[in-house]
C-alpha positions in Angstrom: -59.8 -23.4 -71.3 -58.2 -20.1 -71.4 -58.5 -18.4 -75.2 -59.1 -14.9 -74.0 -56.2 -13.0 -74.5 -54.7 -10.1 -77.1 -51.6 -10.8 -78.6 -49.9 -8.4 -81.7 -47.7 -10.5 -84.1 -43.8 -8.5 -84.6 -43.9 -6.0 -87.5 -41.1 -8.3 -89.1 -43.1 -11.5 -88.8 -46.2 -9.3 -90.5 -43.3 -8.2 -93.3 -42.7 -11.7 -93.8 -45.9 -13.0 -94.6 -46.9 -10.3 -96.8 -45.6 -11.9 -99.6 -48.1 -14.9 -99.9 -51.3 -13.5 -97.9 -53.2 -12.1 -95.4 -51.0 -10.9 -92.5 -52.2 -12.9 -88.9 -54.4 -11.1 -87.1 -54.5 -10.4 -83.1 -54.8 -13.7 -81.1 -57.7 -14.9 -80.8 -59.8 -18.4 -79.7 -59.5 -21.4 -81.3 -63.1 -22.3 -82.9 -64.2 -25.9 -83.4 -65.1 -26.1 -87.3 -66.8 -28.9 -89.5 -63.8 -31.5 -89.8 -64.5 -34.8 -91.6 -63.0 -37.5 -89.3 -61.3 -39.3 -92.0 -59.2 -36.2 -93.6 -57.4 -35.6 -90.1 -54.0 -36.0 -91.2 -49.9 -35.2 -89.3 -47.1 -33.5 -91.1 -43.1 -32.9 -90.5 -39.7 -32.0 -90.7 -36.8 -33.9 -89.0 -37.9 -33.9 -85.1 -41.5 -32.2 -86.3 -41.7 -35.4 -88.7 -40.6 -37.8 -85.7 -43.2 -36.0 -83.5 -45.5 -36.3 -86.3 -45.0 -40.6 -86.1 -45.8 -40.1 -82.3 -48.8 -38.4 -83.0 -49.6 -41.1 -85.9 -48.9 -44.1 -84.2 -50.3 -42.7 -80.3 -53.6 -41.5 -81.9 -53.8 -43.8 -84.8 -57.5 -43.9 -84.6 -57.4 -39.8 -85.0 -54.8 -39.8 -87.9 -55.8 -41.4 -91.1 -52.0 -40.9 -92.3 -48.5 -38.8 -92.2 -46.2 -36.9 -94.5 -42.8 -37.0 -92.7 -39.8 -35.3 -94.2 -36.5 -36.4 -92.6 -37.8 -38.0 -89.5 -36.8 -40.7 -87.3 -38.9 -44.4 -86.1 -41.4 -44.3 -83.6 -39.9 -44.2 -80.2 -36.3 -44.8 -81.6 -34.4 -42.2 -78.8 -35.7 -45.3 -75.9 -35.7 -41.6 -73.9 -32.0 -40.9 -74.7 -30.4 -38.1 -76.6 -27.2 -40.3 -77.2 -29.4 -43.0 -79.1 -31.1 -39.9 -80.7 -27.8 -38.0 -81.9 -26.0 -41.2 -82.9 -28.6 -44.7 -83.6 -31.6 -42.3 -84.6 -29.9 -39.7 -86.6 -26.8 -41.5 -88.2 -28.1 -45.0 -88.0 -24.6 -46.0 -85.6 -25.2 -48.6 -84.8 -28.3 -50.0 -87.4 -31.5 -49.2 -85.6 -33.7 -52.2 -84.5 -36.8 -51.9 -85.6 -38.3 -55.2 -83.9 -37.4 -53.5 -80.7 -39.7 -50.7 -81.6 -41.9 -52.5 -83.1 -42.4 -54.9 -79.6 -42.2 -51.3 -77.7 -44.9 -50.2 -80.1 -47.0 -53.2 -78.9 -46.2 -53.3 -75.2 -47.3 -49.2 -75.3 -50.9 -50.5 -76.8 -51.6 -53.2 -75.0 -50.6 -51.0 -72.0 -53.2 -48.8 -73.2 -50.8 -46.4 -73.9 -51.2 -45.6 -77.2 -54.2 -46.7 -79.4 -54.0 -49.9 -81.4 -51.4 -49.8 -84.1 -54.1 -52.4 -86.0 -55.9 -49.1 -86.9 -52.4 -47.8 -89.0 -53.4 -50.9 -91.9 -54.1 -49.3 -95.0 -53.3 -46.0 -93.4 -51.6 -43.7 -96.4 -48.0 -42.4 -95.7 -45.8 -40.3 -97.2 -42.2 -40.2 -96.8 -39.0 -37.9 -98.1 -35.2 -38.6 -97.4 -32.7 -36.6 -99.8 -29.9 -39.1 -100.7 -27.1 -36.0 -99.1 -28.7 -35.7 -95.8 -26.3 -35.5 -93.3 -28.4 -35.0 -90.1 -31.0 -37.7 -90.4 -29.4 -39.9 -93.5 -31.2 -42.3 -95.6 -30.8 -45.1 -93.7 -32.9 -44.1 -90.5 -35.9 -42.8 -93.1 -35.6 -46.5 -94.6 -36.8 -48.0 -91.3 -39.4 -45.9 -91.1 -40.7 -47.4 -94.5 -39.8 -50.9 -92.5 -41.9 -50.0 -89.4 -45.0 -48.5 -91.5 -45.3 -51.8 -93.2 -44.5 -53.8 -90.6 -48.4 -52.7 -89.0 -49.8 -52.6 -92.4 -49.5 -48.8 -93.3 -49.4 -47.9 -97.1 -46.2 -46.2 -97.8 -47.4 -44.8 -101.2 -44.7 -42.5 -101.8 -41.1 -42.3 -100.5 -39.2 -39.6 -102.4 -35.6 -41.4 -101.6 -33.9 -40.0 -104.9 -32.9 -36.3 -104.9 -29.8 -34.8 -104.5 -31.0 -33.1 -101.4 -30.1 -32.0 -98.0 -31.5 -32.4 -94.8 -35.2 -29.7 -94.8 -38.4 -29.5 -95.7 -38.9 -29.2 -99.7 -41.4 -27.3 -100.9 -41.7 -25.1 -104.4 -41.6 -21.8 -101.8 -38.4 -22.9 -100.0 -35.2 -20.1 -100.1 -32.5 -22.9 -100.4 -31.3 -25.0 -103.3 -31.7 -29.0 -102.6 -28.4 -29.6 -101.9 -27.8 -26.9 -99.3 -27.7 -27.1 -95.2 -28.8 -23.8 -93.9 -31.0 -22.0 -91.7 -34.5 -21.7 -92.6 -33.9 -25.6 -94.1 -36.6 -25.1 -96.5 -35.2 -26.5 -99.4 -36.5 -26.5 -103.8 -35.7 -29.3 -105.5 -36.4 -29.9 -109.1 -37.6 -33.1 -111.6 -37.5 -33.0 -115.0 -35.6 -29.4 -115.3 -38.9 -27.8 -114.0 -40.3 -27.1 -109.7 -41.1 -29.9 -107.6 -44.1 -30.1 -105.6 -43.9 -32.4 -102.9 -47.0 -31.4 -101.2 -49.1 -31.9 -104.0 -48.1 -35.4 -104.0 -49.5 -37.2 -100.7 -52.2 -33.9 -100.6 -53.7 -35.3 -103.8 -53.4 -38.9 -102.7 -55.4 -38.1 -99.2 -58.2 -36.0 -100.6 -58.2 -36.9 -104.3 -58.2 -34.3 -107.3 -57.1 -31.4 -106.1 -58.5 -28.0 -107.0 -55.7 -25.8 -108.7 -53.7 -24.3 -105.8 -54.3 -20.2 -105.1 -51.0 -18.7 -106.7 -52.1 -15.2 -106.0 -53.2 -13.5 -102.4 -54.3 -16.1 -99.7 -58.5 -15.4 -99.2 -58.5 -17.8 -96.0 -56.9 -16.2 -92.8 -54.5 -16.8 -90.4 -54.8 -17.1 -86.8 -52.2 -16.8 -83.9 -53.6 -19.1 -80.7 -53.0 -19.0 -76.9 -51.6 -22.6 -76.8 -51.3 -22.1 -73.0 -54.8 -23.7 -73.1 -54.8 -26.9 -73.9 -51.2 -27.9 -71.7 -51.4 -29.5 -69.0 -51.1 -27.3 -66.2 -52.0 -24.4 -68.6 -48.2 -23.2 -69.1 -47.0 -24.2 -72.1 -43.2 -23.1 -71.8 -43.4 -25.7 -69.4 -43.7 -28.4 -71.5 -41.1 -26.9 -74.2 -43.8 -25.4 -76.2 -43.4 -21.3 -77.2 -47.2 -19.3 -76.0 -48.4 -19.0 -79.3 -49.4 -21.4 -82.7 -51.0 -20.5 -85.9 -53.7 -21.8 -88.0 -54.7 -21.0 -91.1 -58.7 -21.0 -92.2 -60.1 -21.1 -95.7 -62.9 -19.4 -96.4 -65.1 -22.1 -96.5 -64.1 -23.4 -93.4 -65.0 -20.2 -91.6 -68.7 -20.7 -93.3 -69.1 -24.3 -92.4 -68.1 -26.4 -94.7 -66.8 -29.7 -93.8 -63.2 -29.6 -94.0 -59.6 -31.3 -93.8 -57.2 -31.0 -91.2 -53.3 -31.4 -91.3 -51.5 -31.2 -88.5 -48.0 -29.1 -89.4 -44.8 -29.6 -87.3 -41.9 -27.5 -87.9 -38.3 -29.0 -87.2 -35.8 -28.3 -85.0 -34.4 -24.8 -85.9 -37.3 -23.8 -87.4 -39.9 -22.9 -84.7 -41.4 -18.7 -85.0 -38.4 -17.9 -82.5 -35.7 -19.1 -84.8 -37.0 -18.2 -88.1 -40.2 -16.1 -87.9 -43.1 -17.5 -90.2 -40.8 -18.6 -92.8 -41.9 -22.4 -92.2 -45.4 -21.2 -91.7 -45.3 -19.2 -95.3 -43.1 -21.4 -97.7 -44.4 -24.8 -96.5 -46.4 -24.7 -99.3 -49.5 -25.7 -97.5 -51.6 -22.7 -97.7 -51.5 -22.2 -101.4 -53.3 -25.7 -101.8 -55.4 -25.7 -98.4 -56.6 -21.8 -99.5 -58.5 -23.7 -102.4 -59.2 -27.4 -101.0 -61.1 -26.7 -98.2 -58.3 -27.4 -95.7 -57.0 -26.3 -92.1 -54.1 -26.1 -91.2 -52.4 -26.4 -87.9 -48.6 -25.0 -86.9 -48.4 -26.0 -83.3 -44.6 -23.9 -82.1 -42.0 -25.3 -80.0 -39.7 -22.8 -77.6 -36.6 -23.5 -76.4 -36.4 -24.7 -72.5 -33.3 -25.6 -69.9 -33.3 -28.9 -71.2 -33.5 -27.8 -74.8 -32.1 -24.5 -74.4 -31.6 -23.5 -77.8 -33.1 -25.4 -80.9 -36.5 -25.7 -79.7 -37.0 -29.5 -81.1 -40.0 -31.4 -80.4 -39.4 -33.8 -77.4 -38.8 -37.0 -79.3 -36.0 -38.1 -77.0 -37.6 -37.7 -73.4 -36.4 -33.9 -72.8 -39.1 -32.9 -69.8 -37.4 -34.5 -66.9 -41.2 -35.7 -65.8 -42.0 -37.3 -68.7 -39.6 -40.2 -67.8 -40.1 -42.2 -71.4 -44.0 -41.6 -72.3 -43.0 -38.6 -74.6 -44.0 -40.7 -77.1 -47.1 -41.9 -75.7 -50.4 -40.6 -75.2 -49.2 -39.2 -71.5 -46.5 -37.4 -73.2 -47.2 -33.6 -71.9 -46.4 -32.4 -75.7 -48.7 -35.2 -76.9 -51.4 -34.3 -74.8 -51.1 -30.4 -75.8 -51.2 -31.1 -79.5 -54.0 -33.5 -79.4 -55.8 -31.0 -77.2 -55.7 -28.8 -80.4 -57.0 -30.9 -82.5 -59.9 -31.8 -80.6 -60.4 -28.4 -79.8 -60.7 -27.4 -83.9 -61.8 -31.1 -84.7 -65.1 -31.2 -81.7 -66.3 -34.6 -81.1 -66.5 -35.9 -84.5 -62.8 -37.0 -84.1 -63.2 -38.7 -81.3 
Protein backbone atom coordinates (compact mmCIF):
# COMPACT_ATOMS: atom_id res chain seq x y z
CA UNK A 1 0.00 0.00 0.00
CA UNK A 2 1.16 3.45 -0.60
CA UNK A 3 1.74 5.43 3.01
CA UNK A 4 4.78 7.38 1.88
CA UNK A 5 3.89 10.71 1.39
CA UNK A 6 4.27 14.40 3.19
CA UNK A 7 1.27 16.24 3.62
CA UNK A 8 1.15 19.87 6.02
CA UNK A 9 -2.35 20.30 7.68
CA UNK A 10 -3.87 24.31 6.79
CA UNK A 11 -2.67 26.84 9.45
CA UNK A 12 -6.59 27.34 10.19
CA UNK A 13 -7.26 23.67 10.69
CA UNK A 14 -3.89 23.65 13.19
CA UNK A 15 -5.75 27.04 14.82
CA UNK A 16 -8.69 25.02 15.34
CA UNK A 17 -7.42 22.16 17.13
CA UNK A 18 -5.39 24.11 19.41
CA UNK A 19 -7.97 24.44 21.71
CA UNK A 20 -8.27 20.80 22.98
CA UNK A 21 -4.67 19.24 21.97
CA UNK A 22 -1.82 18.44 20.16
CA UNK A 23 -2.04 20.01 16.63
CA UNK A 24 -1.75 16.83 13.70
CA UNK A 25 1.38 16.39 12.66
CA UNK A 26 2.70 15.86 8.87
CA UNK A 27 1.03 12.73 7.23
CA UNK A 28 2.42 9.90 7.92
CA UNK A 29 1.69 5.72 7.67
CA UNK A 30 -0.87 4.11 9.25
CA UNK A 31 0.81 1.63 11.96
CA UNK A 32 -0.98 -1.56 12.94
CA UNK A 33 -1.31 -1.31 16.93
CA UNK A 34 -2.41 -3.92 19.64
CA UNK A 35 -6.32 -3.87 19.11
CA UNK A 36 -8.50 -6.30 21.19
CA UNK A 37 -10.91 -7.95 18.71
CA UNK A 38 -13.88 -7.48 20.77
CA UNK A 39 -13.60 -3.50 21.52
CA UNK A 40 -13.78 -2.80 17.55
CA UNK A 41 -16.61 -0.66 17.59
CA UNK A 42 -18.64 2.09 14.47
CA UNK A 43 -19.75 5.52 15.15
CA UNK A 44 -22.03 8.37 13.30
CA UNK A 45 -23.90 11.25 12.35
CA UNK A 46 -26.97 11.25 9.97
CA UNK A 47 -25.40 9.56 6.61
CA UNK A 48 -21.93 8.87 8.76
CA UNK A 49 -24.41 6.93 11.32
CA UNK A 50 -26.24 5.14 8.24
CA UNK A 51 -22.72 4.31 6.81
CA UNK A 52 -21.85 3.29 10.26
CA UNK A 53 -25.03 0.42 10.15
CA UNK A 54 -23.45 -0.62 6.77
CA UNK A 55 -20.25 -1.17 8.28
CA UNK A 56 -22.15 -2.90 11.45
CA UNK A 57 -24.26 -5.08 9.76
CA UNK A 58 -21.57 -5.90 6.36
CA UNK A 59 -18.73 -6.73 8.86
CA UNK A 60 -20.81 -7.79 11.84
CA UNK A 61 -18.18 -10.32 12.78
CA UNK A 62 -15.54 -7.15 13.03
CA UNK A 63 -17.97 -4.72 14.88
CA UNK A 64 -18.98 -5.77 18.28
CA UNK A 65 -21.58 -2.72 18.22
CA UNK A 66 -22.62 1.05 16.91
CA UNK A 67 -23.39 4.41 18.28
CA UNK A 68 -25.55 6.07 15.50
CA UNK A 69 -26.78 9.59 15.92
CA UNK A 70 -29.57 10.47 13.44
CA UNK A 71 -29.07 7.77 10.98
CA UNK A 72 -31.22 5.85 8.63
CA UNK A 73 -31.98 1.54 8.35
CA UNK A 74 -29.65 -0.66 6.84
CA UNK A 75 -29.92 -0.50 3.07
CA UNK A 76 -33.12 1.74 3.30
CA UNK A 77 -32.19 4.13 -0.11
CA UNK A 78 -32.73 0.34 -2.27
CA UNK A 79 -29.85 2.55 -4.30
CA UNK A 80 -32.22 5.59 -4.79
CA UNK A 81 -31.76 9.13 -3.65
CA UNK A 82 -35.65 9.68 -3.99
CA UNK A 83 -36.32 6.83 -1.29
CA UNK A 84 -33.32 8.34 0.56
CA UNK A 85 -34.67 12.14 0.63
CA UNK A 86 -38.30 11.22 1.08
CA UNK A 87 -38.94 7.13 2.80
CA UNK A 88 -35.40 7.27 4.55
CA UNK A 89 -35.26 10.78 5.73
CA UNK A 90 -38.94 11.83 6.36
CA UNK A 91 -40.40 8.33 6.84
CA UNK A 92 -43.09 9.26 3.44
CA UNK A 93 -44.26 6.78 3.01
CA UNK A 94 -43.52 4.44 6.48
CA UNK A 95 -40.38 2.49 5.76
CA UNK A 96 -40.58 -1.36 5.61
CA UNK A 97 -38.45 -2.79 7.54
CA UNK A 98 -39.26 -6.55 6.63
CA UNK A 99 -38.06 -5.56 3.18
CA UNK A 100 -34.81 -4.75 4.62
CA UNK A 101 -34.71 -7.10 6.85
CA UNK A 102 -35.29 -10.03 3.82
CA UNK A 103 -32.59 -7.74 1.79
CA UNK A 104 -30.40 -8.05 4.87
CA UNK A 105 -30.78 -11.89 4.57
CA UNK A 106 -30.68 -12.39 0.77
CA UNK A 107 -27.07 -10.03 1.02
CA UNK A 108 -25.74 -12.87 3.69
CA UNK A 109 -26.74 -15.77 2.28
CA UNK A 110 -25.31 -14.26 -0.94
CA UNK A 111 -22.27 -14.01 0.93
CA UNK A 112 -22.41 -10.56 0.66
CA UNK A 113 -22.30 -9.38 3.89
CA UNK A 114 -21.38 -11.59 6.98
CA UNK A 115 -24.10 -13.31 8.92
CA UNK A 116 -26.45 -10.90 10.66
CA UNK A 117 -26.62 -14.02 13.50
CA UNK A 118 -23.29 -12.52 14.74
CA UNK A 119 -25.34 -8.86 15.57
CA UNK A 120 -27.29 -11.02 18.77
CA UNK A 121 -26.35 -9.49 21.80
CA UNK A 122 -24.39 -6.99 19.92
CA UNK A 123 -24.62 -3.50 22.12
CA UNK A 124 -26.13 -0.42 20.21
CA UNK A 125 -26.56 2.83 20.88
CA UNK A 126 -28.93 5.13 19.38
CA UNK A 127 -29.88 9.21 19.44
CA UNK A 128 -32.94 10.88 17.64
CA UNK A 129 -33.86 14.54 19.02
CA UNK A 130 -37.66 14.74 19.07
CA UNK A 131 -37.26 18.40 16.59
CA UNK A 132 -35.22 16.71 13.97
CA UNK A 133 -36.31 17.81 10.78
CA UNK A 134 -33.82 16.02 8.43
CA UNK A 135 -33.87 12.43 9.63
CA UNK A 136 -37.14 12.59 12.18
CA UNK A 137 -37.92 10.23 14.84
CA UNK A 138 -39.74 7.96 13.02
CA UNK A 139 -36.93 6.61 10.65
CA UNK A 140 -34.45 6.32 14.00
CA UNK A 141 -37.43 4.18 15.53
CA UNK A 142 -36.94 1.50 12.77
CA UNK A 143 -33.64 1.30 13.32
CA UNK A 144 -34.40 0.22 17.04
CA UNK A 145 -37.03 -2.22 15.00
CA UNK A 146 -34.32 -3.71 12.70
CA UNK A 147 -31.52 -4.07 15.59
CA UNK A 148 -33.90 -6.23 17.52
CA UNK A 149 -35.34 -7.85 14.82
CA UNK A 150 -31.49 -9.86 14.50
CA UNK A 151 -31.06 -9.87 18.23
CA UNK A 152 -28.87 -6.64 18.81
CA UNK A 153 -29.19 -5.00 22.31
CA UNK A 154 -30.40 -1.54 21.86
CA UNK A 155 -29.30 -0.44 25.44
CA UNK A 156 -29.73 3.12 25.05
CA UNK A 157 -31.92 5.19 22.62
CA UNK A 158 -31.79 8.84 23.67
CA UNK A 159 -35.37 9.63 21.91
CA UNK A 160 -36.33 12.58 24.39
CA UNK A 161 -34.56 15.90 23.93
CA UNK A 162 -35.60 18.85 22.44
CA UNK A 163 -32.99 18.61 19.84
CA UNK A 164 -32.21 19.09 16.25
CA UNK A 165 -30.84 17.18 13.69
CA UNK A 166 -26.38 16.74 14.79
CA UNK A 167 -24.12 15.15 16.57
CA UNK A 168 -24.41 16.07 20.53
CA UNK A 169 -21.62 16.12 22.37
CA UNK A 170 -20.57 18.46 25.73
CA UNK A 171 -17.87 20.28 23.05
CA UNK A 172 -20.58 21.03 20.40
CA UNK A 173 -20.97 25.16 19.33
CA UNK A 174 -24.77 24.85 18.86
CA UNK A 175 -27.68 24.79 21.33
CA UNK A 176 -29.97 21.44 21.04
CA UNK A 177 -32.57 22.91 19.27
CA UNK A 178 -30.58 24.63 16.59
CA UNK A 179 -30.02 23.50 12.61
CA UNK A 180 -26.76 24.91 11.54
CA UNK A 181 -23.54 24.31 10.07
CA UNK A 182 -21.02 22.54 12.07
CA UNK A 183 -24.40 20.42 13.44
CA UNK A 184 -22.60 19.62 16.57
CA UNK A 185 -25.13 20.24 19.00
CA UNK A 186 -25.13 20.50 23.54
CA UNK A 187 -27.89 19.43 25.07
CA UNK A 188 -28.57 19.37 28.67
CA UNK A 189 -30.39 16.91 31.61
CA UNK A 190 -31.11 17.89 34.74
CA UNK A 191 -29.94 21.82 34.25
CA UNK A 192 -26.30 20.58 33.99
CA UNK A 193 -24.00 19.13 30.34
CA UNK A 194 -24.93 16.07 28.70
CA UNK A 195 -22.57 13.53 27.79
CA UNK A 196 -23.68 11.34 25.34
CA UNK A 197 -20.47 9.68 24.63
CA UNK A 198 -19.89 8.67 27.98
CA UNK A 199 -22.98 6.76 27.82
CA UNK A 200 -22.50 3.67 25.22
CA UNK A 201 -18.31 4.38 25.82
CA UNK A 202 -18.94 3.23 29.41
CA UNK A 203 -21.34 0.44 28.47
CA UNK A 204 -18.71 -1.10 25.75
CA UNK A 205 -15.59 -0.95 27.85
CA UNK A 206 -16.93 -0.75 31.39
CA UNK A 207 -15.77 1.98 34.06
CA UNK A 208 -14.34 4.47 32.48
CA UNK A 209 -11.21 6.34 33.63
CA UNK A 210 -12.04 10.14 34.18
CA UNK A 211 -11.90 11.74 30.78
CA UNK A 212 -8.50 14.17 30.11
CA UNK A 213 -10.13 17.82 30.54
CA UNK A 214 -6.86 19.52 29.95
CA UNK A 215 -4.25 19.15 26.85
CA UNK A 216 -4.62 15.86 24.77
CA UNK A 217 -1.15 13.61 25.62
CA UNK A 218 -2.10 11.04 22.72
CA UNK A 219 -1.48 12.46 19.04
CA UNK A 220 -3.10 12.96 16.07
CA UNK A 221 -2.37 11.63 12.75
CA UNK A 222 -3.42 12.75 9.15
CA UNK A 223 -3.33 9.43 6.74
CA UNK A 224 -2.92 8.94 2.87
CA UNK A 225 -6.35 7.12 2.53
CA UNK A 226 -5.44 6.75 -1.17
CA UNK A 227 -4.00 3.39 0.07
CA UNK A 228 -6.39 1.26 0.99
CA UNK A 229 -9.15 2.23 -2.12
CA UNK A 230 -9.65 0.27 -4.59
CA UNK A 231 -7.71 1.35 -7.42
CA UNK A 232 -5.61 3.53 -5.07
CA UNK A 233 -7.62 6.98 -5.77
CA UNK A 234 -9.72 7.75 -3.35
CA UNK A 235 -11.63 10.84 -4.83
CA UNK A 236 -12.72 8.23 -6.96
CA UNK A 237 -14.77 6.60 -4.68
CA UNK A 238 -16.09 10.00 -3.00
CA UNK A 239 -13.61 9.83 -0.33
CA UNK A 240 -11.33 13.41 0.24
CA UNK A 241 -7.08 12.14 0.22
CA UNK A 242 -6.63 12.40 3.73
CA UNK A 243 -8.22 10.85 7.34
CA UNK A 244 -7.14 11.34 10.84
CA UNK A 245 -6.58 9.17 13.76
CA UNK A 246 -5.97 9.90 17.02
CA UNK A 247 -3.33 7.65 19.27
CA UNK A 248 -3.17 7.55 23.02
CA UNK A 249 -0.10 7.22 24.54
CA UNK A 250 -0.45 3.85 25.44
CA UNK A 251 -1.41 2.75 22.24
CA UNK A 252 1.77 4.10 20.68
CA UNK A 253 3.76 1.83 23.49
CA UNK A 254 1.79 -1.33 22.91
CA UNK A 255 -0.85 -1.59 24.88
CA UNK A 256 -3.87 -3.48 23.82
CA UNK A 257 -6.34 -1.07 22.81
CA UNK A 258 -9.98 -0.11 21.63
CA UNK A 259 -10.94 1.01 18.36
CA UNK A 260 -13.99 3.17 17.22
CA UNK A 261 -14.58 3.76 13.98
CA UNK A 262 -15.86 7.74 13.69
CA UNK A 263 -17.97 8.92 10.71
CA UNK A 264 -18.75 12.44 10.22
CA UNK A 265 -22.16 13.46 8.45
CA UNK A 266 -23.03 15.04 5.61
CA UNK A 267 -21.83 18.65 5.82
CA UNK A 268 -19.38 17.95 8.16
CA UNK A 269 -16.44 16.27 6.34
CA UNK A 270 -12.56 18.55 6.93
CA UNK A 271 -13.58 20.37 3.54
CA UNK A 272 -16.84 21.77 4.95
CA UNK A 273 -15.94 22.37 8.44
CA UNK A 274 -12.18 21.89 9.15
CA UNK A 275 -11.59 19.56 12.27
CA UNK A 276 -14.51 20.91 14.10
CA UNK A 277 -16.15 17.22 14.08
CA UNK A 278 -12.77 15.76 14.65
CA UNK A 279 -12.18 18.24 17.87
CA UNK A 280 -15.70 18.59 19.63
CA UNK A 281 -16.92 15.01 19.05
CA UNK A 282 -16.00 14.48 22.28
CA UNK A 283 -14.11 11.33 21.68
CA UNK A 284 -10.63 12.23 22.39
CA UNK A 285 -11.08 13.57 25.78
CA UNK A 286 -12.25 9.97 26.90
CA UNK A 287 -10.10 7.75 24.32
CA UNK A 288 -6.88 10.18 25.63
CA UNK A 289 -7.40 8.29 29.06
CA UNK A 290 -9.06 4.81 28.09
CA UNK A 291 -6.70 3.47 25.97
CA UNK A 292 -8.68 4.04 22.80
CA UNK A 293 -8.13 4.83 18.91
CA UNK A 294 -9.79 6.56 17.10
CA UNK A 295 -10.61 6.55 13.46
CA UNK A 296 -12.08 9.77 11.28
CA UNK A 297 -12.23 8.24 7.81
CA UNK A 298 -13.25 11.92 5.45
CA UNK A 299 -15.61 12.06 2.70
CA UNK A 300 -15.11 14.72 -0.47
CA UNK A 301 -17.46 15.81 -2.55
CA UNK A 302 -17.64 14.11 -6.27
CA UNK A 303 -19.92 14.85 -9.64
CA UNK A 304 -22.45 12.69 -8.30
CA UNK A 305 -22.27 14.33 -4.80
CA UNK A 306 -20.90 17.53 -5.76
CA UNK A 307 -21.30 19.43 -2.78
CA UNK A 308 -22.15 17.77 0.72
CA UNK A 309 -19.71 15.19 0.69
CA UNK A 310 -22.21 12.37 2.37
CA UNK A 311 -21.20 8.93 2.69
CA UNK A 312 -22.67 6.75 -0.23
CA UNK A 313 -25.60 5.31 1.54
CA UNK A 314 -27.92 5.66 -1.41
CA UNK A 315 -25.80 4.09 -4.43
CA UNK A 316 -23.92 7.50 -5.56
CA UNK A 317 -20.71 5.78 -7.57
CA UNK A 318 -22.45 4.96 -10.77
CA UNK A 319 -20.35 1.39 -10.57
CA UNK A 320 -21.43 0.40 -7.48
CA UNK A 321 -24.93 -0.37 -8.93
CA UNK A 322 -26.66 -1.26 -5.32
CA UNK A 323 -23.68 -3.09 -3.27
CA UNK A 324 -22.82 0.28 -1.50
CA UNK A 325 -24.08 -1.23 1.27
CA UNK A 326 -22.36 -4.47 1.05
CA UNK A 327 -19.05 -5.70 1.49
CA UNK A 328 -18.26 -4.82 -2.48
CA UNK A 329 -19.27 -1.37 -1.77
CA UNK A 330 -15.96 0.62 -3.00
CA UNK A 331 -16.45 2.98 0.28
CA UNK A 332 -17.00 -0.23 2.32
CA UNK A 333 -14.00 -1.79 1.10
CA UNK A 334 -11.78 1.47 1.77
CA UNK A 335 -12.96 1.80 5.41
CA UNK A 336 -12.61 -1.74 6.23
CA UNK A 337 -9.13 -1.60 4.61
CA UNK A 338 -8.32 0.91 7.56
CA UNK A 339 -9.30 -0.97 10.01
CA UNK A 340 -7.53 -3.92 9.23
CA UNK A 341 -4.67 -1.91 8.40
CA UNK A 342 -4.61 -0.38 12.41
CA UNK A 343 -6.47 -3.59 13.66
CA UNK A 344 -3.64 -6.50 11.90
CA UNK A 345 -4.97 -9.91 11.87
CA UNK A 346 -6.37 -10.16 15.18
CA UNK A 347 -9.66 -8.64 13.71
CA UNK A 348 -9.97 -10.82 11.27
Amino acid sequence: MRNSYRHTVPLLMLGLWAAVGPAPVRAQALHTYTIASSHIYVAGISSGATMAMQLHVAYSHVFKGAALYAGQPYSCAQGSSVINLSTCSQNIPPVDVELLEKTTSAYAAQGQIDSPSNLEDQPVYLWSGRLDTVVVQGVTNVVEAYYKHFGATVFHYDNQFPAEHGWESPYGPLACGLLFTPFLIHCEQHHSPYDSQEVWLSKWFGSLTPKNTGPLQGSMYVFDQNGYAPGGVAAQVGMDRYGYLFVPQGCASGAACGLIVALHGCLQDVGHIGLQFIMNAGLNQWADTNNIIIVYPQTASLITNPTAGCWDIWGYLPEEDRQYATQSGPQMQTLFNIVKRVGGDTIL
